[in-house]
Every structure is written in C-alpha cells, then in structure tokens.
OpenMM code with the backbone's topology and positions (N, CA, C; nanometers):
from openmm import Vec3, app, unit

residues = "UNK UNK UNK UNK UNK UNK UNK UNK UNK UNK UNK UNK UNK UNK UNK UNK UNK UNK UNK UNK UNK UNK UNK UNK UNK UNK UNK UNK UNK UNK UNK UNK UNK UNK UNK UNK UNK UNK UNK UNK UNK UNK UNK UNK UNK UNK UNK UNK UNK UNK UNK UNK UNK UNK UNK UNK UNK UNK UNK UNK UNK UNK UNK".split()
positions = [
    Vec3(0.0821, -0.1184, 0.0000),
    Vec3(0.0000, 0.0000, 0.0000),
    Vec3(0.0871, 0.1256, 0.0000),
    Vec3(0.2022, 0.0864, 0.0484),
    Vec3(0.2980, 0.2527, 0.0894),
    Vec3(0.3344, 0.2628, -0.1128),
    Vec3(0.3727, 0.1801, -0.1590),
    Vec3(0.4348, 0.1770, -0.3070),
    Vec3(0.2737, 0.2738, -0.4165),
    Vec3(0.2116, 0.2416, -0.4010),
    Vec3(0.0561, 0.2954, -0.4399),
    Vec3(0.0584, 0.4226, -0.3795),
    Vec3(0.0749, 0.4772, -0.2303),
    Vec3(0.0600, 0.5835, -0.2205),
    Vec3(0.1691, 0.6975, -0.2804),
    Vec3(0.3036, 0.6352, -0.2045),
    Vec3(0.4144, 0.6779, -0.2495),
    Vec3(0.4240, 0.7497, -0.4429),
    Vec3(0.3554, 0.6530, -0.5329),
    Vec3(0.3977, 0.6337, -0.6317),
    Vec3(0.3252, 0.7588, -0.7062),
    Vec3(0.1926, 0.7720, -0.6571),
    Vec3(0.0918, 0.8277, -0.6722),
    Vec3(0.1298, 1.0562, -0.6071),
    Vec3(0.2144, 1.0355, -0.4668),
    Vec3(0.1241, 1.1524, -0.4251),
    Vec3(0.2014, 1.2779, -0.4799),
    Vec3(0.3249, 1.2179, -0.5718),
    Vec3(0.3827, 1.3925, -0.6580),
    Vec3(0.2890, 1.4038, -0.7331),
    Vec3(0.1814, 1.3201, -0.7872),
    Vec3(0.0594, 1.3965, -0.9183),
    Vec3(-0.0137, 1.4634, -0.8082),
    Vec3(-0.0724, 1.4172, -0.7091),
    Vec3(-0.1515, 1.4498, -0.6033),
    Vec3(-0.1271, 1.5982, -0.6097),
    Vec3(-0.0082, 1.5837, -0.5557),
    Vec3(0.0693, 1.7429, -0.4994),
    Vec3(0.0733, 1.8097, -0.5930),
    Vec3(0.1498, 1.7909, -0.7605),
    Vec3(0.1192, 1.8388, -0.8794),
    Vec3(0.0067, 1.9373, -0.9130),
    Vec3(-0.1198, 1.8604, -0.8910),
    Vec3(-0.2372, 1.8684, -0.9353),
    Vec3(-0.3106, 2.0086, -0.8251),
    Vec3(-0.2485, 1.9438, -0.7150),
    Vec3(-0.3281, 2.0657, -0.5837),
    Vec3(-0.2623, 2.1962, -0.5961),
    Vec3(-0.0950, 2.1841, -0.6485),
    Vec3(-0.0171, 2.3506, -0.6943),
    Vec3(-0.0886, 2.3833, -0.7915),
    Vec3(-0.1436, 2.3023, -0.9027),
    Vec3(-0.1831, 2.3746, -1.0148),
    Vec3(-0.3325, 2.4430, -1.0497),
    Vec3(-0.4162, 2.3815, -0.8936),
    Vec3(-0.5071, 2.3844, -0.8684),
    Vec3(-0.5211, 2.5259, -0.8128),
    Vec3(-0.3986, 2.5244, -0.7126),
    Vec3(-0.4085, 2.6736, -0.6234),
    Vec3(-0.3544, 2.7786, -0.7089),
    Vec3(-0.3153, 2.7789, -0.8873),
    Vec3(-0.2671, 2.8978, -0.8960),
    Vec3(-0.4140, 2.9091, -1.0341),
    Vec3(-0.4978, 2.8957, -0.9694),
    Vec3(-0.5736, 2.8997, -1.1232),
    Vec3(-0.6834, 3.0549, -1.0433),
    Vec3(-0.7357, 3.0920, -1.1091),
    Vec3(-0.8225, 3.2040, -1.0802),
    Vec3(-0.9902, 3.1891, -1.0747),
    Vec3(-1.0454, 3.1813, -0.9742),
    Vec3(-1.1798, 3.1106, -0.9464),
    Vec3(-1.2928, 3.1890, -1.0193),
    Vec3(-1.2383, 3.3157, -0.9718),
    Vec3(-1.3039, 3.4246, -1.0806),
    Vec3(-1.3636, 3.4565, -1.1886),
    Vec3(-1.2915, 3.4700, -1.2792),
    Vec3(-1.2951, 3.4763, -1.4314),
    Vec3(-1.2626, 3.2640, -1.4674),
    Vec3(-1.3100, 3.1669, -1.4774),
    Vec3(-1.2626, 3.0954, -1.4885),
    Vec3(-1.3158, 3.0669, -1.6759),
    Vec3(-1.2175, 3.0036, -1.7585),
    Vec3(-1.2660, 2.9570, -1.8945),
    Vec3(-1.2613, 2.8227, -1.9228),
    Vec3(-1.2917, 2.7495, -2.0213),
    Vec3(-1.3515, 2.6975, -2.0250),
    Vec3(-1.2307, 2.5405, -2.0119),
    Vec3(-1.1044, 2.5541, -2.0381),
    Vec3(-1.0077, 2.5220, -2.0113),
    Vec3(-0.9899, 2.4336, -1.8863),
    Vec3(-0.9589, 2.5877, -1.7919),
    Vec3(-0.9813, 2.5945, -1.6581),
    Vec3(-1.1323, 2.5089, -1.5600),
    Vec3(-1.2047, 2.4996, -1.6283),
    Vec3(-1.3019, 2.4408, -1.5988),
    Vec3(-1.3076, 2.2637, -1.5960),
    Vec3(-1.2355, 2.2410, -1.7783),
    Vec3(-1.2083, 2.0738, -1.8095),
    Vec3(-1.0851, 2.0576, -1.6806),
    Vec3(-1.0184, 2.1428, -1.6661),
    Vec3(-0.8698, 2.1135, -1.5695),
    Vec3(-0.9131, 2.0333, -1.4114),
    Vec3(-1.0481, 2.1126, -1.3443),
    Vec3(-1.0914, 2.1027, -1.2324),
    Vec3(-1.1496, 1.9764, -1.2339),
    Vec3(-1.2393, 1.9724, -1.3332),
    Vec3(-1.2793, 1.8128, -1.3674),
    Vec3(-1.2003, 1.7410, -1.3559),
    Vec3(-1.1217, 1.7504, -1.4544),
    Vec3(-1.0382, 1.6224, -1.4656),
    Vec3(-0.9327, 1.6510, -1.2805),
    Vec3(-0.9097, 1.6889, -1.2762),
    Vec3(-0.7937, 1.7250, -1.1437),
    Vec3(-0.8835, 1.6196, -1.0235),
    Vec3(-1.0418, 1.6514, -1.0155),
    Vec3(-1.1200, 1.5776, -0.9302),
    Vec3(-1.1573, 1.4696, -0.9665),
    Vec3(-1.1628, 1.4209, -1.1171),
    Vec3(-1.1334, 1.2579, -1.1327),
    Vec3(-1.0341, 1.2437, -1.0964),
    Vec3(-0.8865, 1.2893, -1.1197),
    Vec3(-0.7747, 1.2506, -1.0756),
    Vec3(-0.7259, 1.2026, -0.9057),
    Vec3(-0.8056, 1.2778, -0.8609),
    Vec3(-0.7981, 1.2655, -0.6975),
    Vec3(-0.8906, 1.1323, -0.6998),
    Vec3(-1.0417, 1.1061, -0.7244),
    Vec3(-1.0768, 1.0202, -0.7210),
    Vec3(-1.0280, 0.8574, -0.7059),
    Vec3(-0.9394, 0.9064, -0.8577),
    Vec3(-0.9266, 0.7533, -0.8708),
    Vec3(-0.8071, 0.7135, -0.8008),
    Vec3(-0.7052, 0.8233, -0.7325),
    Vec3(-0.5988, 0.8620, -0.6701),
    Vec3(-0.6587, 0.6990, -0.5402),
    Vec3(-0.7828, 0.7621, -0.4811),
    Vec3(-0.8420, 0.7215, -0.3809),
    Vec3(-0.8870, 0.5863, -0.3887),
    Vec3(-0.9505, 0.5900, -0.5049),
    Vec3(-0.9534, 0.4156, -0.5514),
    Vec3(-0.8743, 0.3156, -0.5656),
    Vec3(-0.7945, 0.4083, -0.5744),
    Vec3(-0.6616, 0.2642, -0.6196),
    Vec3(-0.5744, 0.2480, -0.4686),
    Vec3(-0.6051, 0.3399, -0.3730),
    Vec3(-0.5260, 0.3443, -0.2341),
    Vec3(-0.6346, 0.2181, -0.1507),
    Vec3(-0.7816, 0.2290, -0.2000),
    Vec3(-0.8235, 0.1517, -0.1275),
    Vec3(-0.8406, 0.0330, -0.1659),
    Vec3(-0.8455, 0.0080, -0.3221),
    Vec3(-0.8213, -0.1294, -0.3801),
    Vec3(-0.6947, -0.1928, -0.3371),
    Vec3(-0.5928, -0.0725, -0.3102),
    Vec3(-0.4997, -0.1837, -0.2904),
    Vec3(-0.4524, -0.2494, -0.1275),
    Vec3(-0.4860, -0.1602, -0.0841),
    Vec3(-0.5288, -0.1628, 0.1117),
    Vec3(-0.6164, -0.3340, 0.0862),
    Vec3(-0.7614, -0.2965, -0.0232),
    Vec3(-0.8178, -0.4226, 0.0150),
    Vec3(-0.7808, -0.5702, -0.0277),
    Vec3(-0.7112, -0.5182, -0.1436),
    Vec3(-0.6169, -0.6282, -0.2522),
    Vec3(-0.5428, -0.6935, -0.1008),
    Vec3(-0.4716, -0.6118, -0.0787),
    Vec3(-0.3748, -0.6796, 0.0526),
    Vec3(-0.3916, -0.7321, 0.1698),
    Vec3(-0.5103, -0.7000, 0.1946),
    Vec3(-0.5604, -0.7300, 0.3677),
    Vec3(-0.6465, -0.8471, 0.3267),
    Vec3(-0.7186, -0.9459, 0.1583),
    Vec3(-0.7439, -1.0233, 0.1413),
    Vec3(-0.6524, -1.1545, 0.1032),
    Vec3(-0.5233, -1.0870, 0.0346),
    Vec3(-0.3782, -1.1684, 0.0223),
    Vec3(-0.3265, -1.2358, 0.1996),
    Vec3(-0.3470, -1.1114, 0.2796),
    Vec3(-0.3046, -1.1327, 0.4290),
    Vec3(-0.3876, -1.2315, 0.4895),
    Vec3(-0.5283, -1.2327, 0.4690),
    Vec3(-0.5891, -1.3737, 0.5021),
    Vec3(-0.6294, -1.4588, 0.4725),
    Vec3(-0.5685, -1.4782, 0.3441),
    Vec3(-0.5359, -1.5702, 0.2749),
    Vec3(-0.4453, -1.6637, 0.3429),
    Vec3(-0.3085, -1.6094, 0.2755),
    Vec3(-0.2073, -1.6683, 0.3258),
    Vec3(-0.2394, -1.7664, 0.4805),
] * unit.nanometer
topology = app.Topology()
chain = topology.addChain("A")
for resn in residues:
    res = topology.addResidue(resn, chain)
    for name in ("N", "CA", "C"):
        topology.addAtom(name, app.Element.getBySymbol(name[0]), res)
C-alpha cells in the first residue's frame, strides 16, 4: 500500500499547486475541463489506495 501511495502523491501534490494557482473568478472553459479532470484525478488517486489496502488485507488472510 505505501508503493501505491508513495507512487501516486507527486501527481496528487502536482495537481493541488496547479489547482491553487488557477483564478476562481474569471474561470474559462479550459480551466473548468482542468478542475474536472484534477477531481477525477484525486478520485481515482483514492480508488486505487483503497483497492490496494483491500487487494492486501485479502492476500493477508489468505495466506
């Protein structure tokens, strides 16, 4: 699970700088697809932290 998070959180961080320099204001239409996609990006960020948490804790009782 650390390799998944690890691997993952420079887009994370990426995504949240590029997030904080955008202008809420005047926003176009650009700026708009960016936020979308930035909040799928976090999404699936989240999906795959918990698929793999659950991937592993079913391998663990397994074994």
């Amino acid at each position: 699970m650390k390799k998944v998070f690890f691997s993952n959180i420079a887009t994370f961080f990426v995504l949240g700088f590029l997030l904080l320099l955008l202008d809420y204001n005047n926003l176009s239409t650009l700026e708009s697809i960016f936020i979308a996609t930035s909040i799928t990006a976090f999404i699936a960020f989240l999906l795959n932290l918990a698929s793999a948490y659950w991937l592993k804790k079913v391998e663990k009782d397994c074994i």
